[in-house]
N, C-alpha and C positions, 0 to 999 in steps of 0.2 A: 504494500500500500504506500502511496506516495505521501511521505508526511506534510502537516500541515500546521500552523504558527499563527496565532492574534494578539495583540494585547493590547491595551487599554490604560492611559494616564487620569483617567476622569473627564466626567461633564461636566463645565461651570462655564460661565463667563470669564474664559478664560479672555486677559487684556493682549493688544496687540502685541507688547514689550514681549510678550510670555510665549508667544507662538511657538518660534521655532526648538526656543530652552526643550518646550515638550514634544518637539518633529524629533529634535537630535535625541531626545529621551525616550521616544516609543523607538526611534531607529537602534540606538542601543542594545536597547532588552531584546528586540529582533535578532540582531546578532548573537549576544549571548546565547538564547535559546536556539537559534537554529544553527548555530556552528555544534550543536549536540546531535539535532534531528539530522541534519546532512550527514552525520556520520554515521548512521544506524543506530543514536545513542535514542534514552528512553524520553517521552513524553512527560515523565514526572520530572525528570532533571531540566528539560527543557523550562516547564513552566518555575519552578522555582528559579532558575538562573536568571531568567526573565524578571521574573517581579526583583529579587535581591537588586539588579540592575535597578529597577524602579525604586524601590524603599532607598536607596543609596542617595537619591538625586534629589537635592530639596525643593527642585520644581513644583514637584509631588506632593502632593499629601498622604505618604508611608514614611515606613521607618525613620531616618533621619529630616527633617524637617514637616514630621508631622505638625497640626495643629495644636496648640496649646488648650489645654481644658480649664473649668474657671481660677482655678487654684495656678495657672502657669505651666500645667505640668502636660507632658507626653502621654497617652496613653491609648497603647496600638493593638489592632485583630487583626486577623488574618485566618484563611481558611485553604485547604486543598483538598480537592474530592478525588476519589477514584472511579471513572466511567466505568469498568468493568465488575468491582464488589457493590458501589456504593458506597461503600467507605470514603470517611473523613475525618482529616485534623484539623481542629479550629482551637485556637486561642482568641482570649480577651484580655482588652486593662491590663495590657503590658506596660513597664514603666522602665523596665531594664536590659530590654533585648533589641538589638539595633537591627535584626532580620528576622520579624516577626515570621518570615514564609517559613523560614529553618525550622523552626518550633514547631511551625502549626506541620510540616512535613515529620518531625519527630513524634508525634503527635499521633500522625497516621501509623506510625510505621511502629513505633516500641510502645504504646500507651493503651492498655485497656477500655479505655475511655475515650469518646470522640471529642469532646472537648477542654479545654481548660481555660480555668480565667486568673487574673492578679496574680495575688502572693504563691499560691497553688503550681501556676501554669511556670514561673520562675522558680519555684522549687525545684519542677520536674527539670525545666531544663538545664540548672544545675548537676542532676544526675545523669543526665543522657551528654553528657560535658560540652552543651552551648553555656560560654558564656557571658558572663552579666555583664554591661554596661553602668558608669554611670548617667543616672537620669538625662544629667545636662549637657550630656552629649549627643545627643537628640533635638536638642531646641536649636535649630536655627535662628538667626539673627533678622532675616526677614519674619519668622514665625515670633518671633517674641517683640515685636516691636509693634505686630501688629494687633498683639493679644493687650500691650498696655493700651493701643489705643482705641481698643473694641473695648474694654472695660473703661476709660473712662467715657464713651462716648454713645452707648446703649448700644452695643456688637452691632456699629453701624456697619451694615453688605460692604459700601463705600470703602470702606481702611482694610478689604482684606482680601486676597489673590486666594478665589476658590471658596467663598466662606462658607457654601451649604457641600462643595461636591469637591473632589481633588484624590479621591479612590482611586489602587490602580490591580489590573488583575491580566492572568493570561489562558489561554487558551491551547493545547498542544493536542494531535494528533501524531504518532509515530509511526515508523516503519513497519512494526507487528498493527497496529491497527489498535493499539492501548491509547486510549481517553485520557485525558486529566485537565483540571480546570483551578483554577489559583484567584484570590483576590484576598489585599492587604490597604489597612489603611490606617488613618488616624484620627479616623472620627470627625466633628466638628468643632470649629472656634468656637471656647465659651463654654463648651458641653458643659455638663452638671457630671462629676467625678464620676467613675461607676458607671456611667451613660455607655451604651452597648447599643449600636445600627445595627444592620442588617446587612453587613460585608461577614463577618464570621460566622451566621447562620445557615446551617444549607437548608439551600431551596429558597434562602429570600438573596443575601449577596451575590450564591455561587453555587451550582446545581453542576453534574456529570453523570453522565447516562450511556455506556456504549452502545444500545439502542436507540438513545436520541439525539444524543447532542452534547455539547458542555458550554456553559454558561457565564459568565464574570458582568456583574451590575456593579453602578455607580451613580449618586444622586443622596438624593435627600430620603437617609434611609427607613424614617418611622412612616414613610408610605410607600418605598419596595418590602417592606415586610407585611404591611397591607393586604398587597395582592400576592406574594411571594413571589417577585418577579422572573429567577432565574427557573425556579421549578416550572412555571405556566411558560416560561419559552421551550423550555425541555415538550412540555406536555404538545406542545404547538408542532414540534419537530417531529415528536413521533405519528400526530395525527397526519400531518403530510397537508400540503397544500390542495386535495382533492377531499378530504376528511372535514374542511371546516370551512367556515366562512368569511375570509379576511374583509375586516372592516374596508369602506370605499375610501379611509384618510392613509392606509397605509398600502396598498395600490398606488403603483409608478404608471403618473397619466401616460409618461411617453412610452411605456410598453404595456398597453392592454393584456396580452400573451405572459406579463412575465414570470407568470407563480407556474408555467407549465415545465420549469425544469429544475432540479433539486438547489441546485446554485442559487437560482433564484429565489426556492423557497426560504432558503434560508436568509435574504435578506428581509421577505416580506413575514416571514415569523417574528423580527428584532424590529420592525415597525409594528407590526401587531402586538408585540408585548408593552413599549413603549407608549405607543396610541393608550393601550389599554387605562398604563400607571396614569395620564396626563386625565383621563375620561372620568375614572373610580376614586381618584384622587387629588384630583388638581395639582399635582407637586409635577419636580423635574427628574429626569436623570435618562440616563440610557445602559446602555449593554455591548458586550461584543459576544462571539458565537461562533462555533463550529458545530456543525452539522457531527452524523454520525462518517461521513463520506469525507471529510475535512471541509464542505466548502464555507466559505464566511459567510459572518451576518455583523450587521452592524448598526446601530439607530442609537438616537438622541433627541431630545427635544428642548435641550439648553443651547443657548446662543452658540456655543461650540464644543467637540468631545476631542481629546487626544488619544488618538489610535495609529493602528498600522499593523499589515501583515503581511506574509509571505505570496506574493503570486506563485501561479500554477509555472512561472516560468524562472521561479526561483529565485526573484527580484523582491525587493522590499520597498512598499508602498506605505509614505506614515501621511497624517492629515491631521489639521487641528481646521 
């Protein structure tokens, strides 16, 4: 099977100054991850290499230059699904680990348990020997300059690059035809400590299905956990574009024809989820998506999303 690569820096209003930081940032983690796929390596290392690329770059809202929560402090999730068990590792309210993906992959892979959160999730991965950062290495100097003046200023949108959306997640297919789907983040500016979206839940940040699909959402996450947005694109995937009924807003006027080929359906599955969140919930955010075939999908409904992924001809396409 010919492998296949998506990932995703978030939907927000990203400003013009910021464009390219996150072109050269989705083309990055591309690299990362597909200099593994190109070699026959696995689709799980792929997506983690990926997003660590992402959490690394304080463009982003992951690891290093996450958001500040009200208190000033870092605190990061992240999740990674397995398309073929189901299985996942998800962490939360990390305050000590600079690659939440690592974790949330330890997670999957040595932990009884699918989840972890805080002091727990940093216990463990002292014992599985990632180790601890401290906190304030983490805070970037954009992210903290902007938290003082969101707090004195009633967390005006204005004072802050990203302030509801700045998630970023990846997407891999491999050469055995093995799934896996990744999304890390750091929440929102301002949060309330403790405060947990809907990037480390599966089925609302990041769903993986080797019969459908695999999934990575970003937005405003207390309304992708609403409709559980990554699960309902899965669910979208597996019904097939002949299975259901795509709304007439996410339908490409200029191809009548175009849910008639899997390619296509997967992009009009990531408008139909999208469509969906903007209908049931008035909020923003979008998704990226591979098919069970590798092909993409991609949608948003924020003024702009940072993505990019592998073509069929082995070239790397990124867009903000």
């Amino acid at each position: 099977m010919k492998p296949s690569l998506i990932v995703h820096g978030g939907a927000w209003d990203i400003p013009d100054e910021a464009v390219e930081a996150c072109k050269y940032g989705c083309r990055d983690a591309l690299e990362a991850g597909w200099s593994i796929l190109s070699r026959g390596g696995s689709a799980l290392d792929a997506v983690e290499a990926a997003v660590v690329v992402l959490e690394d770059d304080p463009v982003f809202d992951a690891g290093y230059g996450s958001h500040l929560n009200l208190d000033g402090r870092v605190e990061c999730d992240a999740i990674v699904m397995n398309g073929a068990t189901l299985g996942a590792g998800a962490v939360a309210g990390l305050q000590r680990i600079r690659n939440p993906i690592r974790l949330a992959r330890a997670v999957l892979e040595q932990c009884p348990h699918m989840m972890l959160v805080a002091e727990g999730a940093e216990r463990f991965a002292k014992d599985v020997g990632i180790p601890l950062c401290d906190p304030r290495e983490l805070v970037s100097d954009a992210e903290r300059e902007a938290w003082q003046v969101c707090k004195q200023d009633k967390h005006a949108a204005a004072h802050h690059r990203g302030h509801e959306q700045g998630t970023v997640g990846a997407v891999a297919v491999d050469a055995q035809g093995k799934l896996f789907a990744a999304t890390s983040t750091g929440g929102t500016c301002c949060k309330l400590p403790g405060r947990v979206g809907d990037s480390p839940l599966i089925g609302c940040g990041c769903y993986a299905d080797s019969t459908a699909g695999g999934v990575s959402c970003t937005g405003y996450g207390e309304a992708i956990m609403k409709i559980v947005m990554a699960k309902t694109a899965s669910d979208l995937l597996r019904s097939g574009s002949n299975a259901f009924c795509l709304s007439e807003s996410s339908r490409d006027p200029s191809n009548p024809g175009s849910h008639s080929s899997a390619a296509d359906t997967a992009m009009l599955v990531a408008r139909e989820a999208v469509h969906l969140l903007g209908k049931r919930t008035h909020a923003t955010g979008g998704l990226i998506l591979l098919d069970s075939e590798g092909n993409p999908g991609f949608a948003f409904n924020t003024p702009r999303m940072a993505y990019g992924y592998v073509t069929t001809g082995g070239s790397f396409f990124t867009a903000v």
